[in-house]
N, C-alpha and C positions, 0 to 999 in steps of 0.2 A: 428232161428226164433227170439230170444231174441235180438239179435243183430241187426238183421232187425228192429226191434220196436223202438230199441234204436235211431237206423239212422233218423227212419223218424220222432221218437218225435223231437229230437235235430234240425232237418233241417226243420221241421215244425217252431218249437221256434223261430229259425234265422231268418225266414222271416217274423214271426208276428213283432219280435221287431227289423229289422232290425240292428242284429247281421252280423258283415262282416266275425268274424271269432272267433271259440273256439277250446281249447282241451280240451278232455275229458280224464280221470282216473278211472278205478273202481280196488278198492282194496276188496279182501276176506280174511279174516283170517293172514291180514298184508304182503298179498303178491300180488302184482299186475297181474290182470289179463285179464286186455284189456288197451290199451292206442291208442287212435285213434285222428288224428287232422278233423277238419271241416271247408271251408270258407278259408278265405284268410289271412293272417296276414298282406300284405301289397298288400291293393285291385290296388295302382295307377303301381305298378309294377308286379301285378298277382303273388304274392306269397304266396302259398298255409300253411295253417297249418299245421306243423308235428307236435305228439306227444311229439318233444325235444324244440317244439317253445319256448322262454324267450317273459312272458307279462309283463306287469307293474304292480306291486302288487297294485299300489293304496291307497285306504284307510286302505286294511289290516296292513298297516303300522304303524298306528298310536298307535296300542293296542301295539306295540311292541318300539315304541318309548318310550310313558308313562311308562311301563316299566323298560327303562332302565334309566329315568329320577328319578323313584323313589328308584331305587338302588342304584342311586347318593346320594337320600337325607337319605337314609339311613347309606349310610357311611359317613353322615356330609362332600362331597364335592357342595353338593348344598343345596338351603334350596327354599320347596316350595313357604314362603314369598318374597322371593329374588325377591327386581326388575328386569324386563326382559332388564329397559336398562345397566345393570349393564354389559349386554354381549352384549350391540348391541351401539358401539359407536356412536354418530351422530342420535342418533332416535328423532324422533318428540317428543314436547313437548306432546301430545296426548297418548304417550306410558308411563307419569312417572310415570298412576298409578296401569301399568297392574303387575304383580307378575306370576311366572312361575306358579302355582295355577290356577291363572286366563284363562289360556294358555289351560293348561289339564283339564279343564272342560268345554270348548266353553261360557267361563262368560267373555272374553277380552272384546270386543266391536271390535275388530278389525275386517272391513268388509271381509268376503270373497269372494274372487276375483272370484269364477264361476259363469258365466252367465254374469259377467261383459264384462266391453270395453276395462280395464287395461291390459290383457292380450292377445299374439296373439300367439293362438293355435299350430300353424305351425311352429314355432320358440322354440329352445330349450335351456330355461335360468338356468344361474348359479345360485348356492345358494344364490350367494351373489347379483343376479338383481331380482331375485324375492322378498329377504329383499326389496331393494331398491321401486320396486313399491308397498308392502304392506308400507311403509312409508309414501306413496304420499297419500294412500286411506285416506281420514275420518274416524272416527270411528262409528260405528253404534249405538253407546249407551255408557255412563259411565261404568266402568269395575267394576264387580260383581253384577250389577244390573236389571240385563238381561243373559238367556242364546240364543245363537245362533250357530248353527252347522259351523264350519270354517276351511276350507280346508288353510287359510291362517295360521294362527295360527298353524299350526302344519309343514308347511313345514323350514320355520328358523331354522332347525337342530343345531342351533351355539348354540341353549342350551344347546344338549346334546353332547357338544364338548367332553368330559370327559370320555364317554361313550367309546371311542376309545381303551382308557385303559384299558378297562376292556376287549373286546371280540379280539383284534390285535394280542396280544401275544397269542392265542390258534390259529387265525389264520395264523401266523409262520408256523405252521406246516401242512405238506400236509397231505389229508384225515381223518381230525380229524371234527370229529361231533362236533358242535358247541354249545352251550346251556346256556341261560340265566337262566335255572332255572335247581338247584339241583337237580338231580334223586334221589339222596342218601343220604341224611342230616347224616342217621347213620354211612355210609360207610366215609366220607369226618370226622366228628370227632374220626373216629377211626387210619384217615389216618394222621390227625394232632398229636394225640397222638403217634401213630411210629415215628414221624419226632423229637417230644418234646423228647423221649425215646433216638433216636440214638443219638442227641444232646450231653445227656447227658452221653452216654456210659454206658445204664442197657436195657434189653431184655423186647418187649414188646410182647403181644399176635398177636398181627399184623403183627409179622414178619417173613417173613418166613426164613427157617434152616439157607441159605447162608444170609442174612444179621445180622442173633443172630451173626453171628460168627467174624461179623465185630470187630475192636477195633482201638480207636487210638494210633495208636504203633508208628507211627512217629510225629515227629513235625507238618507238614504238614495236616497230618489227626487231629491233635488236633486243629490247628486252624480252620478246616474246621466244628467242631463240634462246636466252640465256635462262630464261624461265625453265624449257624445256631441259636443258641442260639440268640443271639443279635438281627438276624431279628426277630424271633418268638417273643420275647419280643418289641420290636416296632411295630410288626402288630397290630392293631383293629380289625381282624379275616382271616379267612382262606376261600378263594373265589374259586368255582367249575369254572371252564372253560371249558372242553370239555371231552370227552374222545373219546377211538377208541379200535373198537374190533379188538385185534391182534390172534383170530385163526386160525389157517392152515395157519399161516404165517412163523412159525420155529424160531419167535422170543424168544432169550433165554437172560440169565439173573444169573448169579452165580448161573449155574446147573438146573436155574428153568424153566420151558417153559410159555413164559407169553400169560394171555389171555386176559387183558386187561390194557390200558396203559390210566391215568388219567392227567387230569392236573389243576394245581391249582394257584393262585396268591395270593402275601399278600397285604390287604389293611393296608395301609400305610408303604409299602416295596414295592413300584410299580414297582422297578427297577429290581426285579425278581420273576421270575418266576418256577414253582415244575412240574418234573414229575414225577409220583410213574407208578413202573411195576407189577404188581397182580399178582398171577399162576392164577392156576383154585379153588384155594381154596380162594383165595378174599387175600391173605397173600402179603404182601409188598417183592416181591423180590429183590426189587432194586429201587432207585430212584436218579434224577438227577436236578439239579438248575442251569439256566442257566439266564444271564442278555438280560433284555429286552432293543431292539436295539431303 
């Protein structure tokens, strides 16, 4: 019966607002327990919605760009004052006085282009010809002197070129959860302090039995310690990247069974990249640095 109500609200909806096609989700208690498609995804070829349909995110997009813009400027590779033509060679004189500021708050002036005649709907443009005809447009106002909501101003992604570096190298690796924001702040400086500890060659709380037992006995291992040193002391800090739950995987680890495997990058060490291997006690069993390609 629920499900039936479910049907004919959602198919009712469809045709009030001339929806061609949705899916739906209902999640309980973090576990999914209906997933149903509706309508068509692609009405000119009668292609129906499945539950595995790929949409266009859209606007949700944008929260997530700003985001990764200001963890730019928080690691001092960008700065919200920055002119936007600082990154966009060739921009109209109309552009020298917008700032990436300007940008993430809809205060450009830069017109945007829905409902406009600039664009043709049907046609699927690069990054770099949608720059091009936000170039051509006017601007709708002096920049910061007005706000106006603008689909254009957000899609120029060349701002947050930068942004690459930060989530590529977690994507390297297959089936790892991806995440821009720290689950752990506690667990990530605890994870730093192991790294600063084996460095140095003295036992830290985070470690688990087979890594206390580590030492640099060879040449080899000792440069690898002082290696570590060197980049730790060049990073600006220690950056979350993903993690992945390794249960009932059989993944092991100097004796240890891991349950979860972390990963980290150093700002201003971009050139590599951390993984630490956890048991089930949260203990560092092991970890591994590899250079980002």
């Amino acid at each position: 019966m629920v499900a039936d109500a479910v049907d004919e609200f959602l198919k009712g909806h469809m045709e009030r607002h001339r929806i061609p096609g949705l899916s739906l989700a209902i999640c309980r208690d973090g576990r999914l327990v209906r997933a149903t498609g509706y309508g068509l995804a692609n009405v000119e070829l009668d292609v129906p919605v499945k539950p595995e349909t790929i949409f266009q995110s859209g606007s949700v997009g944008k929260q997530f760009t700003a985001m990764a813009v200001m963890m730019l400027v928080e690691e001092g590779k960008l700065g919200l004052d920055d002119p936007i033509v600082k990154h966009f060679p060739g921009a109209p004189a109309t552009w020298k006085g917008i700032t990436v500021r300007h940008i993430l708050t809809h205060t450009s002036g830069i017109k945007d282009r829905e409902g406009g005649q600039e664009l043709d709907y049907r046609k699927d443009y690069t990054e770099d010809e949608l720059v091009e005809v936000a170039m051509k447009m006017p601007p709708d106002f002096a920049p910061g002197t007005q706000w106006s909501y603008s689909n254009t101003g957000y899609e120029p992604e060349r701002l947050a070129t930068a942004v690459a570096g930060l989530v590529e190298p977690a994507l390297a690796w297959p089936d790892v959860h991806v995440s821009v924001v720290d689950p752990d702040s506690a667990r990530t400086a605890r994870l730093r302090e192991v790294l600063e500890a084996w460095a140095k060659g003295v036992p830290s709380p985070g470690m688990a039995k087979g890594l206390r037992g580590t030492n640099a006995a060879t040449a080899r291992e000792k440069a690898q310690r002082e290696g570590v040193q060197k980049q730790l002391a060049r990073a600006t800090g220690f950056v979350f990247l993903a993690e992945d739950d390794e249960k009932g995987r059989g993944l092991e680890r100097r004796g240890e069974t891991i349950r979860t495997v972390v990963y980290y990058s150093l700002p201003g060490e971009r050139d590599r990249r951390y993984r630490f291997f956890l048991n089930d006690e949260g203990e560092v069993a092991d970890f591994s640095s590899e250079p980002v390609d």
